[in-house]
C-alpha positions as CSV (number, residue, x, y, z in Angstrom):
1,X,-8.8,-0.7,53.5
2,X,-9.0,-4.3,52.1
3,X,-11.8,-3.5,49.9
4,X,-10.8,-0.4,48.6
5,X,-7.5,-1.7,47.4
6,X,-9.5,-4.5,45.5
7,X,-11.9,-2.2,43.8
8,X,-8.6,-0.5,42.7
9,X,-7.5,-3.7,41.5
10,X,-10.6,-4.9,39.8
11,X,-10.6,-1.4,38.0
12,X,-6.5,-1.7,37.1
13,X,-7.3,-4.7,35.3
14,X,-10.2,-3.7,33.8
15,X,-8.2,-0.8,32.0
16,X,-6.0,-3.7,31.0
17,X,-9.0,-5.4,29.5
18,X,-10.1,-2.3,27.6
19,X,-6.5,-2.0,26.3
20,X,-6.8,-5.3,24.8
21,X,-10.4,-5.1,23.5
22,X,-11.1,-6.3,20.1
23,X,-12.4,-3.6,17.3
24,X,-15.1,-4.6,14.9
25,X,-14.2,-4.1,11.3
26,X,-17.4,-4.1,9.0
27,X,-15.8,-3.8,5.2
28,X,-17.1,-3.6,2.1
29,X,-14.5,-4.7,-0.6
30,X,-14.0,-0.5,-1.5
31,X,-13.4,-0.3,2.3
32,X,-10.6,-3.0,2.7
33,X,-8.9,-1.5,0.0
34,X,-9.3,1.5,2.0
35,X,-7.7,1.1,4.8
36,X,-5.3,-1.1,3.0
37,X,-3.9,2.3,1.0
38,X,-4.1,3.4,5.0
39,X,-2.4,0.9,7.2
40,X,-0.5,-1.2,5.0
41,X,3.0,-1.4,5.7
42,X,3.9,-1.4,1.5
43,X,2.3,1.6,1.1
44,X,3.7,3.2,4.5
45,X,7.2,3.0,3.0
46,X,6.3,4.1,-0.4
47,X,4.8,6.8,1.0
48,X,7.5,7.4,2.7
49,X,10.1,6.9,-0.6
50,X,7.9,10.0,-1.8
51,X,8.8,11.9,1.1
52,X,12.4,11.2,0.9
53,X,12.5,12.1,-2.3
54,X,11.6,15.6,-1.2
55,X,14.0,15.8,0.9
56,X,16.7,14.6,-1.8
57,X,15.3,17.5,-4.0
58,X,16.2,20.0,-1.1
59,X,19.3,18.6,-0.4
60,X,20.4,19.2,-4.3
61,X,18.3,22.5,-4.5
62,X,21.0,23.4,-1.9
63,X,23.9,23.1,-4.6
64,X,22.2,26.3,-6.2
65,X,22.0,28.4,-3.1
66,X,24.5,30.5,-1.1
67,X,26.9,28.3,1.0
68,X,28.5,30.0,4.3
69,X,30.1,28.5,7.3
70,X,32.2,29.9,10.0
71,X,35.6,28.8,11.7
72,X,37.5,29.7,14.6
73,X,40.8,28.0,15.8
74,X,43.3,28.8,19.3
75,X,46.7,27.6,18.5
76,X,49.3,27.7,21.2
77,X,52.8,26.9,20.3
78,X,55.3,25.6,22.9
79,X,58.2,25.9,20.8
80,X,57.9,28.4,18.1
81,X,59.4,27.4,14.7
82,X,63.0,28.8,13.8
83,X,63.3,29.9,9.7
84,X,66.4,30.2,8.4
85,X,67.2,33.5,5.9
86,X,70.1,34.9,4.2
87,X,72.0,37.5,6.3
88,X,70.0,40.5,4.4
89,X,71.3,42.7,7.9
90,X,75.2,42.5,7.2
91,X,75.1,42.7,3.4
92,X,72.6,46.0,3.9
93,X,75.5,47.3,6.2
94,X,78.8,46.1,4.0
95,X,76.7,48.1,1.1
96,X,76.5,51.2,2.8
97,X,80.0,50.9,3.9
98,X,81.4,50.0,0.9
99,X,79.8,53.1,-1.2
100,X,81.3,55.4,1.3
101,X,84.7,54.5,1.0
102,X,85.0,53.8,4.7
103,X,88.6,52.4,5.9
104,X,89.1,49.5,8.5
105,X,91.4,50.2,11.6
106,X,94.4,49.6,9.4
107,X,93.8,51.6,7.0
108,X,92.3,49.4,4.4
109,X,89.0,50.1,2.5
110,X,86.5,47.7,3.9
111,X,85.1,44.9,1.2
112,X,82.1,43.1,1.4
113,X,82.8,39.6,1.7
114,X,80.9,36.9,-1.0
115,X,78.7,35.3,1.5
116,X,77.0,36.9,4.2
117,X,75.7,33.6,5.4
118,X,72.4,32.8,7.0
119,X,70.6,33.9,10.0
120,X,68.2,31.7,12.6
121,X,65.6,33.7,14.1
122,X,61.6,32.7,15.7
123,X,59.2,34.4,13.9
124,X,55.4,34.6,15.3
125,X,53.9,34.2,18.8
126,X,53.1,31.4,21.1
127,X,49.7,31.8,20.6
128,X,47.2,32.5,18.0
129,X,43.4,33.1,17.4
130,X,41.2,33.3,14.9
131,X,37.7,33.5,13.6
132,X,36.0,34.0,10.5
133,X,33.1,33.3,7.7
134,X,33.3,31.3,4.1
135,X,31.2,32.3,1.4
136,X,31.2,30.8,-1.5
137,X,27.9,30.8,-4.4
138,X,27.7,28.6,-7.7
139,X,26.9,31.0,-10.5
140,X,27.1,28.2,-13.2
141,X,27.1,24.5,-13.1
142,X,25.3,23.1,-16.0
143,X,24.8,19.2,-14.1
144,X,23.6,21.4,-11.3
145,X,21.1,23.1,-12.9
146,X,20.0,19.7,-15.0
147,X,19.6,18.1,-11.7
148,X,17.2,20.9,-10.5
149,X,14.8,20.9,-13.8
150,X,14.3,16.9,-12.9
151,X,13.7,17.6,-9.3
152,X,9.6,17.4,-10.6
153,X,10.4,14.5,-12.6
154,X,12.4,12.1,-9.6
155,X,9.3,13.0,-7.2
156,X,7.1,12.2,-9.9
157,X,8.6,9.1,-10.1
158,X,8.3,8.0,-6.5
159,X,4.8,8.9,-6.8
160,X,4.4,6.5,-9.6
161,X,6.0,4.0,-7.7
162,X,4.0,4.5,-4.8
163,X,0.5,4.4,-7.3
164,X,2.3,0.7,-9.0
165,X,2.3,-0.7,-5.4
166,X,-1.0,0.4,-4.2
167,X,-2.9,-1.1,-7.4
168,X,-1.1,-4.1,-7.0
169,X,-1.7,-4.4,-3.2
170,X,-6.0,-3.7,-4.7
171,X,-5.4,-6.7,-6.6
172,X,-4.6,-8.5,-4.1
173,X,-6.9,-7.5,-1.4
174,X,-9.8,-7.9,-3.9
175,X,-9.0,-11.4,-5.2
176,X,-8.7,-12.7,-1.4
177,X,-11.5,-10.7,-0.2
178,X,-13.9,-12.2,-2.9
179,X,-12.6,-15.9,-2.2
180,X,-13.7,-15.4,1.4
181,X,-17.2,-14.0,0.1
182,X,-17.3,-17.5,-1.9
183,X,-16.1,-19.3,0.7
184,X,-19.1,-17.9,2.9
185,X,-21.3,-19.0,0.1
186,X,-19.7,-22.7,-0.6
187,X,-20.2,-22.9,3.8
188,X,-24.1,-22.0,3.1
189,X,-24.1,-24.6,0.5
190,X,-22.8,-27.9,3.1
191,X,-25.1,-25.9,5.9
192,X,-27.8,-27.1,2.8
193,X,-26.6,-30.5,2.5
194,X,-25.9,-31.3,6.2
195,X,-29.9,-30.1,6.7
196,X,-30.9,-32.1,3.5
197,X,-28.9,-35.2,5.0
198,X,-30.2,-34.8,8.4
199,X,-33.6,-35.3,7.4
200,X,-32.9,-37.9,5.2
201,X,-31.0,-39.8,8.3
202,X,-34.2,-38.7,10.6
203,X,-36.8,-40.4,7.7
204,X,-34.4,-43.5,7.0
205,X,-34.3,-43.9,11.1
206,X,-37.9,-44.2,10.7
207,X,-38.4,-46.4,7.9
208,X,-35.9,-48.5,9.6
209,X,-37.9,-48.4,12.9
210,X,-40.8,-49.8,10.8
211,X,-38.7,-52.8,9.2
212,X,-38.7,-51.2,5.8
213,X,-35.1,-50.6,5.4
214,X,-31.8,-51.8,7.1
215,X,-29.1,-50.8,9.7
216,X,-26.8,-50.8,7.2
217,X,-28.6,-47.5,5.4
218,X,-29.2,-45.8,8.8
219,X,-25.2,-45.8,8.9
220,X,-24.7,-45.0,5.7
221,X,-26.5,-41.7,5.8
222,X,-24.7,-41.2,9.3
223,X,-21.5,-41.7,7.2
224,X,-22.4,-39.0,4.8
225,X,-23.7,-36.7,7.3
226,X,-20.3,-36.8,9.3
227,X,-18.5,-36.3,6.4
228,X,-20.5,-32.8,5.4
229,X,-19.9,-31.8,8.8
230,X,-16.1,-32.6,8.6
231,X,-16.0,-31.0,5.3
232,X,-17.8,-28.0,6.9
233,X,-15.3,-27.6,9.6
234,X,-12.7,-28.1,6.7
235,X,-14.1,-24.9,4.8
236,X,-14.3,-23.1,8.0
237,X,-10.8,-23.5,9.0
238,X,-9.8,-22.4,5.6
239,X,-11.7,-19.5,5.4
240,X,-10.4,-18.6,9.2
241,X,-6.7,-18.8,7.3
242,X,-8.4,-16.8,4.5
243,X,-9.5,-14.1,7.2
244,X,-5.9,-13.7,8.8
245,X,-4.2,-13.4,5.3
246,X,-6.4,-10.9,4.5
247,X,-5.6,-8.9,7.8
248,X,-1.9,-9.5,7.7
249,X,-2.3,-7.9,3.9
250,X,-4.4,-5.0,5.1
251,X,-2.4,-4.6,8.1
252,X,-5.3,-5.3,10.8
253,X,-4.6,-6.6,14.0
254,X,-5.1,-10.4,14.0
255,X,-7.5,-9.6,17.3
256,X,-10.0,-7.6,15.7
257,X,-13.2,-9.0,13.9
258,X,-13.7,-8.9,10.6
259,X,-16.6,-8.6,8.8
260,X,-17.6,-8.6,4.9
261,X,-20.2,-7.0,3.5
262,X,-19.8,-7.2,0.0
263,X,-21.8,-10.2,-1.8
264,X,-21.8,-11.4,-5.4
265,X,-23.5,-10.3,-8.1
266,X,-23.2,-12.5,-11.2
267,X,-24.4,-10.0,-13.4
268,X,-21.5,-7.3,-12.1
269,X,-19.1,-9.7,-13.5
270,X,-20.4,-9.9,-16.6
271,X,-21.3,-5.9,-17.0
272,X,-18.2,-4.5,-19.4
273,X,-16.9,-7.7,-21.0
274,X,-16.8,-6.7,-23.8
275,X,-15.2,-3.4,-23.2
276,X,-11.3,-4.0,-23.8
277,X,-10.3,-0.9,-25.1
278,X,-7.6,0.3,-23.3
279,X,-5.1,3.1,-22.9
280,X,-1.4,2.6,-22.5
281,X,-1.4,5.9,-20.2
282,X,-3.9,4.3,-18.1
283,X,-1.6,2.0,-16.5
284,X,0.5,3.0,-13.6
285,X,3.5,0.6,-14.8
286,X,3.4,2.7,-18.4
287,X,2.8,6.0,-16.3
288,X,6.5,4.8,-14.4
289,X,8.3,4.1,-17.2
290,X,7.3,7.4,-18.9
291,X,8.8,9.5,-16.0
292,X,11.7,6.8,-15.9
293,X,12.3,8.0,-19.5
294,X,11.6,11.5,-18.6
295,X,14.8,11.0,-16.3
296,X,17.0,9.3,-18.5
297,X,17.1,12.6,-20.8
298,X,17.6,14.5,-18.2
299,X,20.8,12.5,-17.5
300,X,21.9,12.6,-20.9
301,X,21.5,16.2,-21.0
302,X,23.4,16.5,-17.6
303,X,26.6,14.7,-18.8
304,X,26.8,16.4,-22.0
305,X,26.8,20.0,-20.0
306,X,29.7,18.9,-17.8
307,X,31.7,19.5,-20.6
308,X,30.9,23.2,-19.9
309,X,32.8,25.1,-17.4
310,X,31.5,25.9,-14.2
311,X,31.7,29.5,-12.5
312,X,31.7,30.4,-8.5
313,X,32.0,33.2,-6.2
314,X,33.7,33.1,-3.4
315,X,34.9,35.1,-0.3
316,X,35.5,35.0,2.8
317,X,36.0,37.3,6.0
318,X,38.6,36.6,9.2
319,X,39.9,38.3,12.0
320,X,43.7,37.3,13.7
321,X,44.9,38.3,16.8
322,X,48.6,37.2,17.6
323,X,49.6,37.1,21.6
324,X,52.8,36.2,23.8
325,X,50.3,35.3,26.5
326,X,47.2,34.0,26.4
327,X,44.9,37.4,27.1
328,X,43.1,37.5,23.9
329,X,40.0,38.6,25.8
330,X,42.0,41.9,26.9
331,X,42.7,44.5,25.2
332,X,44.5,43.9,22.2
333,X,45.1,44.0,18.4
334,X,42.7,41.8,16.2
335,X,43.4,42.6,12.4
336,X,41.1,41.9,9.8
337,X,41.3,40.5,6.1
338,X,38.6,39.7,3.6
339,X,38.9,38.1,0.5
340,X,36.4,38.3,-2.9
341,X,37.3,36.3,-6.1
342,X,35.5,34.5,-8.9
343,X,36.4,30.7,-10.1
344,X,36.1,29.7,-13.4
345,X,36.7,25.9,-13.8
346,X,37.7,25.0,-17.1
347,X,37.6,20.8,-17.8
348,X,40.2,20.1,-20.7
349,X,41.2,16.1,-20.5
350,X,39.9,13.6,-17.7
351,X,40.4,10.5,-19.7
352,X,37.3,10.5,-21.7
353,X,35.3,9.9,-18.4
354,X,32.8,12.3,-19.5
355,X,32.3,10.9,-22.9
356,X,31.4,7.3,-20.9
357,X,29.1,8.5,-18.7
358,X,27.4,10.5,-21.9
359,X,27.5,7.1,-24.2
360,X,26.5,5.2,-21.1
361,X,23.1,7.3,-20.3
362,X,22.4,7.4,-24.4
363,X,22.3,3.4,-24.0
364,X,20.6,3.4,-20.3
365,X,17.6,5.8,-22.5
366,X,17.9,3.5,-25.3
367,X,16.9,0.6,-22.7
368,X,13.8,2.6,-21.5
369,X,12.6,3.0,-24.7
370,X,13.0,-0.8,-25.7
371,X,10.8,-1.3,-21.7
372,X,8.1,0.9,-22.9
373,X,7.7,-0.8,-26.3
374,X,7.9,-4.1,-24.9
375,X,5.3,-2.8,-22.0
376,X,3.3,-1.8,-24.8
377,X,2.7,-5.6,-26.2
378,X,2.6,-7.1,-22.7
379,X,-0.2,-4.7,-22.1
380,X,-1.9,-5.8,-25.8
381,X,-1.3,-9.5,-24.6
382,X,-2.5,-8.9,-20.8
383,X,-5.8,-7.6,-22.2
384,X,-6.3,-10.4,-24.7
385,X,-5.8,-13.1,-22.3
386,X,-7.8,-11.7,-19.8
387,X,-10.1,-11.1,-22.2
388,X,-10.4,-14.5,-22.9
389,X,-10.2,-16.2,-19.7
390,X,-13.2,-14.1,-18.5
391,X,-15.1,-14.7,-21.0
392,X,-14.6,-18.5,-20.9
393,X,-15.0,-18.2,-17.2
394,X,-18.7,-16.4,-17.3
395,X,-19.6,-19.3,-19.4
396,X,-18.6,-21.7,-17.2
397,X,-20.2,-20.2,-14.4
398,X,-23.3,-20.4,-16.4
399,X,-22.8,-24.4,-17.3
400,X,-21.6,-24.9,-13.6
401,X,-24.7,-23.4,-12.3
402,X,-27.2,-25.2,-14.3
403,X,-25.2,-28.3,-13.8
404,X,-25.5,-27.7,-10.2
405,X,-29.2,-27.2,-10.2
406,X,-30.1,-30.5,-12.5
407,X,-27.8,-32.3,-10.1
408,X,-29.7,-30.7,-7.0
409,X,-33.2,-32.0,-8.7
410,X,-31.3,-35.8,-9.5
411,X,-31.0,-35.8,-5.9
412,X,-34.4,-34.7,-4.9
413,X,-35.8,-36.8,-7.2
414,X,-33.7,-39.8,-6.3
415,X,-34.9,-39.1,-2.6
416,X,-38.7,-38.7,-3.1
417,X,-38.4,-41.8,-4.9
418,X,-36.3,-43.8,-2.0
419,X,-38.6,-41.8,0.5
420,X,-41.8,-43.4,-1.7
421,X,-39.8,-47.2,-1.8
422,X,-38.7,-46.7,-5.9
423,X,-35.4,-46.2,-4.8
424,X,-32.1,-47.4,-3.1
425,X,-29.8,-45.7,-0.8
426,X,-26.9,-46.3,-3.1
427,X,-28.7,-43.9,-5.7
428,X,-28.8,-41.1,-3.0
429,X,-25.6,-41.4,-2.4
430,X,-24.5,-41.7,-6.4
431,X,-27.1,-38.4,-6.6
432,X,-25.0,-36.7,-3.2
433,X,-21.9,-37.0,-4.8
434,X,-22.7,-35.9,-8.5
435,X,-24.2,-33.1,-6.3
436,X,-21.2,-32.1,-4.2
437,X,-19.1,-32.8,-7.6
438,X,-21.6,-29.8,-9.4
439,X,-20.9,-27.3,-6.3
440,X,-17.7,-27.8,-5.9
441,X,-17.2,-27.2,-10.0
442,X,-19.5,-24.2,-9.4
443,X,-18.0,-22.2,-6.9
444,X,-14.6,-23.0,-8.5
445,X,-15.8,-21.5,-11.6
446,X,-17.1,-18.3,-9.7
447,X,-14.0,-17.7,-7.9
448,X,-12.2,-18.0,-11.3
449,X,-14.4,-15.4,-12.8
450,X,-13.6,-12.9,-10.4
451,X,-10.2,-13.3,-10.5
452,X,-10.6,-13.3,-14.6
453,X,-12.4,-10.1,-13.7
454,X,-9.7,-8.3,-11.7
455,X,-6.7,-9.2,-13.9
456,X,-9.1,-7.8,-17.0
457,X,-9.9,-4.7,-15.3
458,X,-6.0,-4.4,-14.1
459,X,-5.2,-5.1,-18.1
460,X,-7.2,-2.7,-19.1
461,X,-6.1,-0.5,-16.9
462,X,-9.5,0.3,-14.8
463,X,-8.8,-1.3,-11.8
């Protein structure tokens, strides 16, 4: 029994274990965009926004369609309300006496006196019942009917919202995805120094070992070659940040592997430079603002109608039953009424309220109208400064990468001639450094590109 309770246990935590188990993720930069639009908790809720806006449209489609309830009440009353009336009983009777002449006991025609006074009766039963439907149906409303010609516009406009924050979640998850591609790259760069400096320690160990050079250059090549290998576990730490920001943005669990399978391609960068035509109805900001504007007539156009008057049907259907004691479900009288009328609701002064919200929704459009203008020469300036900083970028990639071959054949040069006894270990070093200095100015300058590249195809609106 003891070993069949542990296999049970070794396979309980074994489904633990598989519940826990990392996924591999291998993305290309299209595929973390991907499952960004997917997972990402920006784009969940304006996803979301579009779907509440449906909802919103149903809710005022609902103004426009019939509208019926039902009702039913039980009132007992303990003590049933006394109502006070003129005495209608005596003066009927002192009329009909005195038009027939009739005589009192002594003889004396009988006069109706001046005030017949009041009389205190109950009226009604202790208890009452009754149940019934409400109908009611808007035949004209002209904000109503406004409201349902922009239903299209208002979900168009969540849409648009929901495009604005997908392209700018794109941007993002490019520009860090492509700084972790360099990042691999600037890594395979120190992996190429740490190898160059480990063979130069391994040579200067054996010139040293044959009394042709000093301790002090053995350590100073072991000084650089710690260095490189602390600056490598720099770059790797950073690019291990790097990774988790990118998951956090993409909405991956922080447990699962990540892998990129995009590289870079220096001609890609420079394919379309020249290209910066671009139109205004490309870009998903411009697209907003349109149906933004689209809705602001709408509200102008509702507020003027509400000047109009409104019409409704109405009716409605009951039943009563009246009892001394409570046997309403015996037999017994239940009496019906129904009621059908039509409302006409005529606005004549409301202390110019209507007039404000008018003026107020002219100004609001006016204000959308100065946003799309000024959008319009953001947009014109967005595209020439990207413009510019990409090109300026691609050249410097271009002087970065020949600097950083000439500086890779100064130090190879500088070594063969150490290696052959031409040279000193400072001059390595001097060469190392100017090295490093080239790389480190290169990979800058490509990481700047492809950020000059996103934000010019975002301008443009290709993105």
């Amino acid at each position: 029994m003891t070993k069949k309770y542990a296999l049970l246990f070794l396979i309980f935590l074994s489904g633990i274990s598989a519940s826990y188990a990392q996924e591999l993720h291998q993305l290309s930069s299209k595929q973390a965009v991907d499952y960004a639009m997917t997972n990402s908790v920006a784009v969940k809720n304006a996803l979301l926004d579009v779907k509440i806006q449906k909802e919103t449209n149903r809710e005022f489609t609902a103004n426009a369609l019939p509208q019926i309830s039902g009702s039913a009440s039980l009132n007992y009353f303990p003590n049933i309300a006394v109502q006070s009336f003129p005495n209608f009983i005596a003066a009927s009777t002192y009329g009909v006496l005195v038009s027939e002449g009739v005589k009192d006991g002594n003889g004396n025609t009988i006069v109706a006196p001046s005030d017949f006074g009041v009389v205190q009766a109950q009226f009604g039963t202790k208890f009452t019942s009754n149940a019934g439907l409400d109908f009611s149906q808007l035949l004209f409303d002209g904000q109503v009917f406004v409201g349902l010609q922009a239903r299209s516009a208002a979900l168009d406009f969540a849409n648009k919202q929901k495009e604005v924050t997908a392209e700018q979640i794109k941007v993002n998850v490019l520009k860090i995805y492509y700084l972790l591609v360099v990042g691999h790259k600037q890594i395979g760069t120190i992996d190429a120094n740490i190898e160059r400096f480990d063979k130069l320690l391994t040579e200067t160990s054996e010139i040293y070992k044959n009394g042709f050079a000093e301790k002090l250059d053995v350590d100073k090549v072991s000084v650089q070659l710690n260095n490189l290998r602390t600056e490598k576990i720099k770059a790797e730490n950073q690019l291990k940040a790097g990774y988790a920001g990118l998951k956090f943005l993409i909405n991956m669990p922080q447990k699962d592997s990540l892998i990129l399978t995009d590289s870079l391609d220096e001609n890609q960068l420079k394919a379309d430079v020249l290209n910066k035509e671009t139109n205004y109805k490309d870009h998903k900001r411009y697209q907003l603002l349109e149906v933004g504007k689209q809705l602001s007539e709408y509200n102008v156009r509702r507020y003027k109608l509400s000047f109009l008057p409104s019409l409704a049907l109405y009716g409605n259907l009951y039943t009563t039953a009246q009892r001394s004691e409570f046997n309403f479900f015996n037999k017994g009288p239940w009496f019906v009424s129904s009621l059908v009328g039509v409302k006409l609701s005529v606005p004549i002064f409301d202390g110019f309220a209507k007039s404000a919200r008018v003026s107020r929704a002219k100004l609001e459009l006016q204000q959308t109208n100065n946003n799309l203008e000024q959008l319009k020469a953001s947009i014109d300036n967005d595209v020439e400064q990207a413009n510019l900083n990409l090109t300026s970028s691609l050249l410097t990639i271009d002087n970065q990468k020949k600097n950083m071959v000439l500086a890779e054949n100064v130090f190879n040069t500088t070594k063969l001639k150490y290696e052959q006894g031409l040279g000193s270990n400072q001059e390595i070093y001097n060469a190392q450094t100017e090295l490093k200095v080239a790389q480190t100015n290169y990979y800058s300058a490509l990481y700047d590109a492809i950020i000059a590249k996103i934000d010019f195809l975002q301008a443009t609106g290709k993105l």
